[in-house]
C-alpha positions in Angstrom: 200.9 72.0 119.8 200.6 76.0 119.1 201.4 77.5 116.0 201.7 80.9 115.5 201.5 81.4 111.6 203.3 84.6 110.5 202.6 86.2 106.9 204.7 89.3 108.0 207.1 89.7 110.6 205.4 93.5 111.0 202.4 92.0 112.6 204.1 90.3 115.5 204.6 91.8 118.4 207.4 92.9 120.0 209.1 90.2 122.4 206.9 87.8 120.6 209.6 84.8 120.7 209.7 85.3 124.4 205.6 85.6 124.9 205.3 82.2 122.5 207.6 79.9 124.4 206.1 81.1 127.5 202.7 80.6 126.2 203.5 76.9 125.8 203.4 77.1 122.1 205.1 75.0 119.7 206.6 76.4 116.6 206.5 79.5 114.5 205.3 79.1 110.9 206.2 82.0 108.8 205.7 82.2 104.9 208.8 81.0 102.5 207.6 80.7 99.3 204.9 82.3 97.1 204.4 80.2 93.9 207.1 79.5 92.3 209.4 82.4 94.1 211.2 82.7 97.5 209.1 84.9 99.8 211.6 87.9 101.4 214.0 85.9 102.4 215.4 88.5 105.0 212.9 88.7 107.0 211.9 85.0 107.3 215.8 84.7 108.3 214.9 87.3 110.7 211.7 85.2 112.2 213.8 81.8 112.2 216.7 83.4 114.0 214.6 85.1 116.9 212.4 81.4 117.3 215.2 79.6 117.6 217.2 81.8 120.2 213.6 80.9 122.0 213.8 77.0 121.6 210.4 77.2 119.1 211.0 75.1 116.1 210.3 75.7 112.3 207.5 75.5 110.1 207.0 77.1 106.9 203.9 77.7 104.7 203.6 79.0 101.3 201.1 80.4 98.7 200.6 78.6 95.8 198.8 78.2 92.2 199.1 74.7 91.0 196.9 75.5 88.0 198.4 72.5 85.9 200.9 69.9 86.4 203.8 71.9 85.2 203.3 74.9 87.7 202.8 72.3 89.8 205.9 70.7 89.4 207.7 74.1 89.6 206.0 75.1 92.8 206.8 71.5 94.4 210.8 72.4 93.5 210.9 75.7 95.0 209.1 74.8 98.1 211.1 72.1 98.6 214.2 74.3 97.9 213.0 76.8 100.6 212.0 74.1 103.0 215.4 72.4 102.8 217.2 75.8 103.2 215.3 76.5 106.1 215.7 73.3 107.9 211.8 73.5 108.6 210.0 70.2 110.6 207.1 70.8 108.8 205.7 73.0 105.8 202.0 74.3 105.2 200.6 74.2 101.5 198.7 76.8 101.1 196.5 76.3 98.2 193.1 78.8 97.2 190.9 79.7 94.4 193.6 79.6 91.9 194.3 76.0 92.3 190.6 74.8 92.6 189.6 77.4 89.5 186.8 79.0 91.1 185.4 82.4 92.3 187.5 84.9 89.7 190.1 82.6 89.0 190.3 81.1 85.6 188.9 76.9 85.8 191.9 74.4 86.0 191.5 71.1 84.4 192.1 69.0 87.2 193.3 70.2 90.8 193.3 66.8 92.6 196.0 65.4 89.5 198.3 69.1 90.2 198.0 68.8 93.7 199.2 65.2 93.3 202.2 65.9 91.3 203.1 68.6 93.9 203.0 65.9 96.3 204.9 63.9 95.2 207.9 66.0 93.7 208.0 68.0 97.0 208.4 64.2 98.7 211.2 64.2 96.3 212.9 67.3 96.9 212.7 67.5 100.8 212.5 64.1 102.0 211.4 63.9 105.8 209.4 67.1 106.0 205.5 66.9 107.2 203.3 67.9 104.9 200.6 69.9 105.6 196.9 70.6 103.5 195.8 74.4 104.7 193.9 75.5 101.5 190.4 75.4 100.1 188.9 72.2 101.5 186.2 71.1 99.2 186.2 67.7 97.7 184.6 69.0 94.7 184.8 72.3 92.9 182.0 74.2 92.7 181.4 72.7 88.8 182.0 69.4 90.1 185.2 68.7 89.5 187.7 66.2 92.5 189.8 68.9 94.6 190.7 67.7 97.6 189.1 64.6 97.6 189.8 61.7 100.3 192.6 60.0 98.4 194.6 63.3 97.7 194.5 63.7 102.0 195.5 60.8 102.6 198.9 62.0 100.8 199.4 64.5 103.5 200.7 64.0 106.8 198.3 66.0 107.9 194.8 68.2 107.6 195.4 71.8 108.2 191.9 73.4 107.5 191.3 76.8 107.8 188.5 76.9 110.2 187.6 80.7 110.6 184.4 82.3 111.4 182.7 85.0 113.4 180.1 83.2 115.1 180.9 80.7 118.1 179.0 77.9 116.0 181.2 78.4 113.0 185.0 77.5 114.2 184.0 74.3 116.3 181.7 73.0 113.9 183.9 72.6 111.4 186.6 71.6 114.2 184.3 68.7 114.2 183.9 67.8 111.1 187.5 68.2 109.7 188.7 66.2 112.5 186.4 63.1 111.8 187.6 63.4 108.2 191.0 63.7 108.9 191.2 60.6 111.0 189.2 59.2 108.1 192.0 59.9 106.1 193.9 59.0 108.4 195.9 61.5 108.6 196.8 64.2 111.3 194.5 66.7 112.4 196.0 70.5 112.8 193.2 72.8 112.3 194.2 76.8 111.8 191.5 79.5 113.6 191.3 82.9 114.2 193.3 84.6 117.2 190.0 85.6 119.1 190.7 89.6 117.6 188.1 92.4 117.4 188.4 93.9 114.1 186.9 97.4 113.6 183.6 96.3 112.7 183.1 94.9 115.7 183.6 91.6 114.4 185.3 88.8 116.5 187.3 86.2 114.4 187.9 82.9 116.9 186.4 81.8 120.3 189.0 81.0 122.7 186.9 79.9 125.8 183.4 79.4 127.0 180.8 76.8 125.4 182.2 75.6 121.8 185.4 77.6 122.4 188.8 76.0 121.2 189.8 75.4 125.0 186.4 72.6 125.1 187.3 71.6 121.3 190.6 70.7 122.0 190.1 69.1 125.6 187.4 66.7 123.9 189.4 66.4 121.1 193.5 67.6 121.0 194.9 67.9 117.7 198.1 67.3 116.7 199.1 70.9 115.8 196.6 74.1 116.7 197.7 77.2 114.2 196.6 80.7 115.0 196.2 82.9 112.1 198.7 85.8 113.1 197.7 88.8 110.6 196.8 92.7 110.5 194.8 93.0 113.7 196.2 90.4 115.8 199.0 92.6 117.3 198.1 92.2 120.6 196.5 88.9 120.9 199.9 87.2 121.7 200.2 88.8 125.1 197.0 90.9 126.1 194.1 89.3 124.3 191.0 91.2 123.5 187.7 92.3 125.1 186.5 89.3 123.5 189.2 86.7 124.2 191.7 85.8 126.8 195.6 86.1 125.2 196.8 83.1 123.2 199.8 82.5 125.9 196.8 82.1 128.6 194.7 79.9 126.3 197.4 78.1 125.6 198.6 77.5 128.7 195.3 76.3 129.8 195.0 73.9 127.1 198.4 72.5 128.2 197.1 72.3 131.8 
């Protein structure tokens, strides 16, 4: 069921393979592809190599645009390229402001149409492969205009919001309320929190225990997949956890048990 998604191999620990497996987690997820390029392919070599040697399987994720059907179509090849190369069981579309035309980003005509196109060339390209939805998670734009709407989930295998937050309420309430709409796409549900870190504010990003913590989400409710964000700051997570949070491996565990 764990995830442990990588952006770059700095930011795991060392021994990390080792710690996962032990942990009871499931697969790495590290980031192949970034548009319409290859993302250091090195080190995602690197990141394969050391979670196969532990018996964790492959996922890959990648950053992408998708600001028109032709970038979409481009994106769809080379992620489909990378997943293939890879031998990954599942890959993570990662998909933001760009491709919804919000925030700074210049409007897009229409993301639900791009998004559909990558769909269905990356079905094309890399048969077999889960697909996974872990961008912006708006039906609607904030002008209104379809995004990820229920049809366009319902092309997914499965409904990887990003459900981060710095207050306990945050994280489980939208564990809730992505997971009834994934099942009303019917569709998987494999939600992607916080690692329970302190950053230097003081700030702590994921709840793993205690009232509305994951371990009482997921017991009520277990998903099919649980991804933890593994970036700057999350170093130590993995094994020791934080003055906030028990250690992903015990958590984990615990969920397991």
């Amino acid at each position: 069921m764990g995830v442990i998604t990588n952006w770059r191999e700095k930011y795991l620990p060392t021994g990390w393979p080792e710690l996962a497996k032990a942990g009871g987690f499931h697969a790495v997820s590290t980031k192949i592809v970034d548009g319409a390029s290859s993302f250091h392919p090195d080190e995602a070599a690197r990141v394969f190599a050391k979670a196969d040697a532990a018996g964790l399987r492959r996922h890959g994720w990648g950053w992408h645009n998708l600001r028109d059907d032709g970038e979409a179509t481009l994106e769809a090849q080379r992620a489909a390229q990378e997943a293939t190369r890879y031998g990954v069981d599942a890959y993570w579309v990662n998909a933001e402001k760009v491709w919804t035309g919000t925030e700074d980003a210049a409007p897009t005509a229409n993301p639900e149409r791009a998004m559909t196109v990558f769909v269905e060339e990356f079905r094309r390209g890399a048969p077999g492969v889960e697909l996974i939805f872990n961008g912006y998670s708006s039906p609607f734009t904030s002008d209104g205009r379809p995004a990820l709407t229920p049809a366009l989930l319902a092309r997914f295998d499965a409904f990887g919001p990003m459900n981060y937050g710095t207050k306990r309420s945050t994280p489980a309430n939208k564990y809730r309320s992505r997971s009834a709409r994934a099942k009303s796409a019917g569709v998987e549900f494999a939600p992607m929190h916080g690692t329970g870190r302190v950053a230097k504010n003081g700030s702590v990003w994921g709840f793993n225990s205690g009232p509305d913590g994951l371990l009482e989400l997921v017991t009520a409710d277990p998903p099919k997949y649980l991804a933890f964000w593994y970036g700057p700051g999350s170093e130590d997570m993995l094994a020791h956890g934080s003055s906030a949070n028990p250690s992903l491996s015990e958590t984990l565990q615990a969920m397991h048990a």
